[in-house]
N, C-alpha and C positions, 0 to 999 in steps of 0.2 A: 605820817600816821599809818598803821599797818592798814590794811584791807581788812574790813570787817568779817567775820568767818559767817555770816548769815544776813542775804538779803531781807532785808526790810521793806522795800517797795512795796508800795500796795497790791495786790493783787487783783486782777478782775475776777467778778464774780462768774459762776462755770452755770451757764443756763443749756447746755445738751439742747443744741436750736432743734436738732434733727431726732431728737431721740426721746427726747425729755425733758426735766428739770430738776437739776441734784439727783436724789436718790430718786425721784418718781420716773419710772420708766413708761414710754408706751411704745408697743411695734406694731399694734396689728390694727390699728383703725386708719384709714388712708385720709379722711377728712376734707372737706369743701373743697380743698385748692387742688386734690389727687382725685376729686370723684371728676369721672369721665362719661356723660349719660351714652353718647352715641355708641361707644362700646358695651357700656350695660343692653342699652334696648336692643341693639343690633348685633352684636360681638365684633371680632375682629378677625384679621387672616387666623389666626391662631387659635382663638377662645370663644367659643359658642356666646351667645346671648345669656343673659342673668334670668333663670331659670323660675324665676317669683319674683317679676317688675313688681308687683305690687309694695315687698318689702324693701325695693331701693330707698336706700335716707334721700333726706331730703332735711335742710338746715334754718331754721327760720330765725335770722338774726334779730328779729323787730318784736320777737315773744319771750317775753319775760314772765316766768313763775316767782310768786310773793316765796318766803321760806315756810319750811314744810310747817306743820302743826303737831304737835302732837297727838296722838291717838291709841287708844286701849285695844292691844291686840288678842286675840282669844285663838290658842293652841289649838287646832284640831287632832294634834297628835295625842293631846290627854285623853280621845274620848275614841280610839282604834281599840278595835281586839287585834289583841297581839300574835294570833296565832293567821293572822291577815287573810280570813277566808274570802272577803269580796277583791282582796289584790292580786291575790296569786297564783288564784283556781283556777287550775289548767296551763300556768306560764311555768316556761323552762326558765332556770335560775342557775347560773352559774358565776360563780366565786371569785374577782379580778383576782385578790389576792387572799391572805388570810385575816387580815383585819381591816379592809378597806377595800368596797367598792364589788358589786356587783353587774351583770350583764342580763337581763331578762328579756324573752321573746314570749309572745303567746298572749301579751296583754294590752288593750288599745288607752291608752289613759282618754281622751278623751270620752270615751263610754263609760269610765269610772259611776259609780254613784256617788251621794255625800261619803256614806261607810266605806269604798273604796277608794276617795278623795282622804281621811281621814287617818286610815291603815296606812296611806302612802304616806304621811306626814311621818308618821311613827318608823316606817321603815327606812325612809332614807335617812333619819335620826341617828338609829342605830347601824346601817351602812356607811352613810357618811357620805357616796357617792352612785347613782343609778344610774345604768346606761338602758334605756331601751331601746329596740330596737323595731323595725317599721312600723314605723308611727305615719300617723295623719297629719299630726300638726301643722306641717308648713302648706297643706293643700286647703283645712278647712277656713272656714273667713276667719277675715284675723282677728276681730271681734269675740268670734267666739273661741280661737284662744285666749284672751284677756277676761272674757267672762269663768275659765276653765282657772288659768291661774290665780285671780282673785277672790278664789275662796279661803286661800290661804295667809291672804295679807292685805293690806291695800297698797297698791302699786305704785311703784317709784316711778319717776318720770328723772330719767338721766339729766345733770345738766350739762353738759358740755356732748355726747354725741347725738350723730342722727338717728332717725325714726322714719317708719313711713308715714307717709300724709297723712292727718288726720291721726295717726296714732300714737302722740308722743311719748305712751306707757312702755312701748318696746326699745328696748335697746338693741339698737345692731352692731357688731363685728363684721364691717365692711373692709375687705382690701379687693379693690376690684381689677377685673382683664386688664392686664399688660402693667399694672401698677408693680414697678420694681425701686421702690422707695427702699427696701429694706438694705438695697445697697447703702442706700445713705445710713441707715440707723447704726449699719454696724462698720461702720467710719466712725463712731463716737463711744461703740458698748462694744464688747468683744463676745455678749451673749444678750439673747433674749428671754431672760425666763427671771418673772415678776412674779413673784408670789405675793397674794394678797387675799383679801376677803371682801368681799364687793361694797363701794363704796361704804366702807368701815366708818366714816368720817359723818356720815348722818347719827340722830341723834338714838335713831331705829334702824339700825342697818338690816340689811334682807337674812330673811329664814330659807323657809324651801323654796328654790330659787329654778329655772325651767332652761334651757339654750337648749334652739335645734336647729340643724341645719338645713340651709336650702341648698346654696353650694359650693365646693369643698375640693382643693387641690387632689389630686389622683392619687397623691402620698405626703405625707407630712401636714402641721397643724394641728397635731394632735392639744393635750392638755393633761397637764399634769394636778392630780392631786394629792395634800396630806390632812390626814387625820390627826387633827389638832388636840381632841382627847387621849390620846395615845401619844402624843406628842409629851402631853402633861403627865403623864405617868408613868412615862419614863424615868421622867427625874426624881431625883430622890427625895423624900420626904421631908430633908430641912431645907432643901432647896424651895421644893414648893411652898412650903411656912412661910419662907422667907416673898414668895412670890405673895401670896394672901393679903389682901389690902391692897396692895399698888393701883396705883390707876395711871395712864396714860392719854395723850392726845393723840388725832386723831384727824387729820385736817386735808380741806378739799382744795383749799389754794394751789397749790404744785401743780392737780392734775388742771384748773383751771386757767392758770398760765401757759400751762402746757397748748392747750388749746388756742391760745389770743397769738401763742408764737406760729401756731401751727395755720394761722388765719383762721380758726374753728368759731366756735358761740361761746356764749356762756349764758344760761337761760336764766340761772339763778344765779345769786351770790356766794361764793364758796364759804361753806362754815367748818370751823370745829368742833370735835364735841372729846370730852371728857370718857372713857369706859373703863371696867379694870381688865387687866394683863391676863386673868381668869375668871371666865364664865360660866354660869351654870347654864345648862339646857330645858324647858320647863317642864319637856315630856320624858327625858330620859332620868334627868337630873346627875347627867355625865357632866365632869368637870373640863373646862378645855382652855388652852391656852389662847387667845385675841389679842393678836399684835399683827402685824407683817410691815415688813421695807416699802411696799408701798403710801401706807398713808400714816402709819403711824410712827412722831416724830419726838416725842421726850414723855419719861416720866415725871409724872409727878412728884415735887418736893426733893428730886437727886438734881446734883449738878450736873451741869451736858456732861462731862466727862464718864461720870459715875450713871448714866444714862445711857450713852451711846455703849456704853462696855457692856452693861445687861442686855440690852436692845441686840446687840451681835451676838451675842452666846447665843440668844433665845431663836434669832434670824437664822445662824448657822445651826444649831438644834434641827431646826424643821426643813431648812432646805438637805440639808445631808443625811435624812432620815428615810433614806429609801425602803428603809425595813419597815414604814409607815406612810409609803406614800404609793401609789396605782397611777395607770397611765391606760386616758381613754382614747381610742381610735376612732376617729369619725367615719359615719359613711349613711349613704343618702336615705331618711328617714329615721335616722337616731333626733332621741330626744334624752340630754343629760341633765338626771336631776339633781341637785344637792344642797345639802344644808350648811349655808354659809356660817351658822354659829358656830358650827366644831370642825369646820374645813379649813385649807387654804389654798388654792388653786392658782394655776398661769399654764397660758397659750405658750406654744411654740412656734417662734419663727422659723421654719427651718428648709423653707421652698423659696425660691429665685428665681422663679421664669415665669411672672406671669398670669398665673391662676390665680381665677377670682378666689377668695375666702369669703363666705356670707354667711350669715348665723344671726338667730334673733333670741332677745331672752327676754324672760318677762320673770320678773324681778320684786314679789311680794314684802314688805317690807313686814319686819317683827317686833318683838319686846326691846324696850330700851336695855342693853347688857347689864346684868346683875349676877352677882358672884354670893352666894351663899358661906354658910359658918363654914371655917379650918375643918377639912377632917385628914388626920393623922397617920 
């Protein structure tokens, strides 16, 4: 009998021990079995101490959160004057690009009022992405960043990373001193850049969204973002027709496995939720596209085939839309804000020796995704 021109063996399933799972990628949380406390408290020959012990994670396997509930979320952006006089009075403003992303100095958010809590909702709507810059954030109690942030949402509580003690509503971006893991991640992925929308897979995923840094490699780490409304309007007009109605899943499993591979938690039970492929925004009423390769994993009512093919036009769409996407540089006392409904963002791996990466975000959660009438 000839040789058959195609093995049929079964194949093992590809679970990315070091990197991921399937498509879900993660590179830059080092997690329970990579945190090292003696070198955070103390540092090492090479790397200073962790600069805000207080925000080191800390992992509590034995605390388990019920799943979330539902809740009625209220826009502060609908009730901003648009001409932003408590936001911007007196701050220098400067243009990342021309249609995404701005850089402002001169203005302390945590002094905000409500009307300047408010403005900012509206502005980073219509930016899409805020850098500011010496801020207070990572010095005042963290308390009362979490009371600063939650005016705008009620706050996620991560399930799978750490937090500091007592604060599980922070989410941190920890890769700490001497942690050189990334050798291994790119043993598996030949890049690190995940674009996504922050835990998309709730059933209220986050609006205006907060990360700021405590401490931050000497170069590299930056973060990439795309304007997802300009993403959408790009395309052409029967395209988008044809986008109208769709909806998609949406799921937290991957990144949750990811973490039991990684020896991490998992506080909650990972869920999926249902959203469409185009969202409206409640203050702007900008249309924007809501997908990305990280969490979200089949349309609605197409066959995986006729799925995975939209899914990659739409994936490759917005990752190779630099003419729509801005690139932020961190550096000590920036706080970047932005609105996860018409954004998509990812870290960069792109340092090797060493340096802590540390950042904390506080992650208001929004409206359940609703996509308004066709407009033509």
């Amino acid at each position: 009998m000839a040789p058959a021109l195609v093995d049929t063996s079964p194949q093992p399933a590809v679970h990315y021990s070091k990197s991921g799972t399937g498509e879900y990628k993660e590179a830059f949380i080092g997690g329970p079995t990579a945190f090292r406390e003696d070198a955070e408290l103390k540092g090492t020959g090479k790397q200073p101490p962790a600069r805000y012990p207080l925000y080191l994670p800390v992992w509590d396997a034995e605390k388990k959160y019920p799943p979330l509930e539902a809740f009625e979320h209220y826009e502060h952006g609908r009730d901003a004057d648009p001409r932003f006089p408590n936001l911007l009075k007196g701050a220098g403003v400067t243009d990342l690009t021309a249609n995404i992303g701005v850089e402002i100095t001169g203005v302390q958010l945590s002094k905000l009022t409500d009307s300047g809590k408010n403005e900012l909702a509206l502005f980073v709507a219509q930016k899409k992405v805020v850098a500011f810059r010496d801020q207070d954030f990572a010095d005042i109690p963290i308390k009362d960043a979490l009371n600063f942030g939650g005016y705008f949402g009620r706050h996620h509580i991560h399930p799978t990373s750490g937090a500091p003690a007592g604060y599980p509503e922070v989410h941190l971006v920890h890769r700490g001193a001497e942690d050189t893991t990334a050798r291994d991640f790119f043993e598996e992925r030949t890049n690190s850049v995940t674009w996504h929308s922050d835990v998309s897979y709730e059933k209220q995923p986050p609006g205006t969204t907060f990360l700021y840094l405590l401490d931050g490699p000497v170069a590299g780490g930056d973060t990439l973002f795309a304007n997802q409304a300009e993403a959408y309007r790009r395309l052409s007009p029967e395209f988008r027709k044809r986008l109208h109605g769709l909806k998609a899943v949406h799921s937290a499993v991957e990144q949750a496995d990811n973490s039991k591979n990684r020896g991490g938690i998992v506080r909650r039970e990972p869920v999926s939720s249902v959203h469409p492929l185009v969202r409206t925004h409640p203050a702007t009423g900008e249309k924007a596209l809501f997908v990305n390769p990280q969490f979200t994993r089949r349309i609605i009512g197409y066959k995986k085939e006729e799925s995975d093919f939209l899914l990659k036009f739409l994936y490759d769409h917005i990752a190779k839309g630099q003419d729509f996407q801005a690139r932020v540089k961190w550096a000590p006392g920036t706080v970047v804000v932005w609105d996860n409904r018409v954004t998509a963002h990812s870290a960069l791996l792109d340092w090797d020796d060493g340096q802590r990466r540390h950042l904390a975000r506080i992650t208001p959660q929004a409206e359940a995704p609703y996509e308004t009438a066709f407009e033509g």
